[in-house]
C-alpha atoms as one frame of an Amber mdcrd trajectory, in Angstrom:
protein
  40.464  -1.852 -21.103  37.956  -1.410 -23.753  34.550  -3.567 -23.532  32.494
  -4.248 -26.957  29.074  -5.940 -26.969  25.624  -5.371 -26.957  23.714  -3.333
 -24.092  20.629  -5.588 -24.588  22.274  -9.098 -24.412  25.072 -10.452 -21.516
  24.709  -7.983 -18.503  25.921 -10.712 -16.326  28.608 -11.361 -18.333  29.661
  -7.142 -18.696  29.158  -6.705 -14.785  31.586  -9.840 -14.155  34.044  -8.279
 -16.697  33.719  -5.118 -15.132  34.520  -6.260 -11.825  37.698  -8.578 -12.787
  38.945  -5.198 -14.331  38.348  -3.003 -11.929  39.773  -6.156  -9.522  43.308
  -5.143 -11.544  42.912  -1.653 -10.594  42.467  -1.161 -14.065  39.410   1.249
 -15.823  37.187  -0.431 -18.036  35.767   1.745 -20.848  32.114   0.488 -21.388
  29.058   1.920 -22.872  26.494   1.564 -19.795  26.357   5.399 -19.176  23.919
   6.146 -21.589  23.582   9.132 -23.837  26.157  11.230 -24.852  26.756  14.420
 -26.361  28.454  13.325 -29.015  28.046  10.758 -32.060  28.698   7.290 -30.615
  31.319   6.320 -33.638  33.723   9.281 -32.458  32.972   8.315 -28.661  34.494
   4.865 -28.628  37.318   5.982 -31.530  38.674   8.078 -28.699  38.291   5.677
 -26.299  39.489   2.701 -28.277  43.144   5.397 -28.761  43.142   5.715 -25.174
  42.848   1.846 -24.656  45.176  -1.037 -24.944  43.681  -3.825 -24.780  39.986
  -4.650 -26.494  37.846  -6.966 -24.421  34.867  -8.558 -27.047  31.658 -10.151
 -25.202  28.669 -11.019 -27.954  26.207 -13.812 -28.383  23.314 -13.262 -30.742
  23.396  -9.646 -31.884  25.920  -8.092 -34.067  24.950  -4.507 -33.345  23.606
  -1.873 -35.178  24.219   0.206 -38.137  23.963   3.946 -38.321  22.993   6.310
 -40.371  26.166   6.732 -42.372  27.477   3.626 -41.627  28.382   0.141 -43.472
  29.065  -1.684 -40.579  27.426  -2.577 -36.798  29.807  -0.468 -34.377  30.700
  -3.947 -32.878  32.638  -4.291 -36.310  33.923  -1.135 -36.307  35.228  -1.383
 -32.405  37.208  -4.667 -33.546  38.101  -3.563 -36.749  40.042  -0.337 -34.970
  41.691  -2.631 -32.003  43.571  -4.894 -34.736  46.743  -3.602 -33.202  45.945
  -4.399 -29.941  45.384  -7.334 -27.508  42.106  -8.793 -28.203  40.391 -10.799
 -25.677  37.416 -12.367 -27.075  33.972 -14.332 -24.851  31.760 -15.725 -27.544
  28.792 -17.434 -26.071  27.540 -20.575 -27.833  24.998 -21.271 -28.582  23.175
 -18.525 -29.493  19.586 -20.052 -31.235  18.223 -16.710 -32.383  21.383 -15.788
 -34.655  19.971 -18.408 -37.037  21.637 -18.023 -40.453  23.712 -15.152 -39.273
  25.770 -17.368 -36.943  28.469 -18.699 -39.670  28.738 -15.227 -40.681  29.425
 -14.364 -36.642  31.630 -16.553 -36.631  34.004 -15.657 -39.105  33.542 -12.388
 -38.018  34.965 -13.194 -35.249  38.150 -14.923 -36.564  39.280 -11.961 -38.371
C-alpha cells in the first residue's frame, strides 16, 4: 500500500495509517526513511508499480516541485495511481492553505 503526503504535516495521522496496514499484514510504502540514493521521482514510480492500492493523507501543503518538474510529487504520486484504488484522508480545515484550498480541492477530485 502506497502512502502520499507531506513529511512535515500529519505524523499522527501517517503512524495510525501505518499501523492499520501493517495490522493487515500488509507493507506500507512510505517516505519516512530519509535520503536515498536515487532521485525521489524514480523512487516512488517504482514503488507506486509495485503497489496496488494508493493511500492519500494531506492538509495544507501540496508538496514540492523539483528541479525539472511541473508538478508537486504529491500530484505526480496521484496522477500515476489513476488505475488503482485510491483511498483518500483530507483534513479540513486547513487555515494556512488560504487561496490555494479551492485549488486543493479540485485537485483532489480528479
Amino acid at each position: 500500500m502506497f502512502v502520499s503526503s507531506t513529511l512535515e504535516e500529519l505524523a499522527t495521522e501517517r503512524a495510525a495509517a501505518r499501523a492499520a496496514i501493517e495490522q493487515l499484514l500488509l507493507a506500507p510504502v512510505m517516505f519516512e526513511a530519509g535520503a536515498r540514493a536515487h532521485p525521489p521521482q524514480a523512487v516512488y514510480q517504482a514503488y507506486l508499480e509495485q503497489s496496488d492500492i494508493f493511500i492519500g493523507i494531506y492538509w495544507q501543503r501540496y508538496g514540492w516541485v523539483g528541479p525539472g518538474m511541473t508538478t508537486s510529487g504529491l500530484e505526480d504520486e496521484l496522477r500515476l495511481a489513476a488505475g488503482m484504488p485510491r483511498l483518500l484522508y483530507v483534513k479540513i480545515p486547513a487555515p494556512a492553505a488560504g487561496a490555494r484550498s479551492g485549488a486543493n480541492a479540485r485537485w483532489h477530485q480528479g
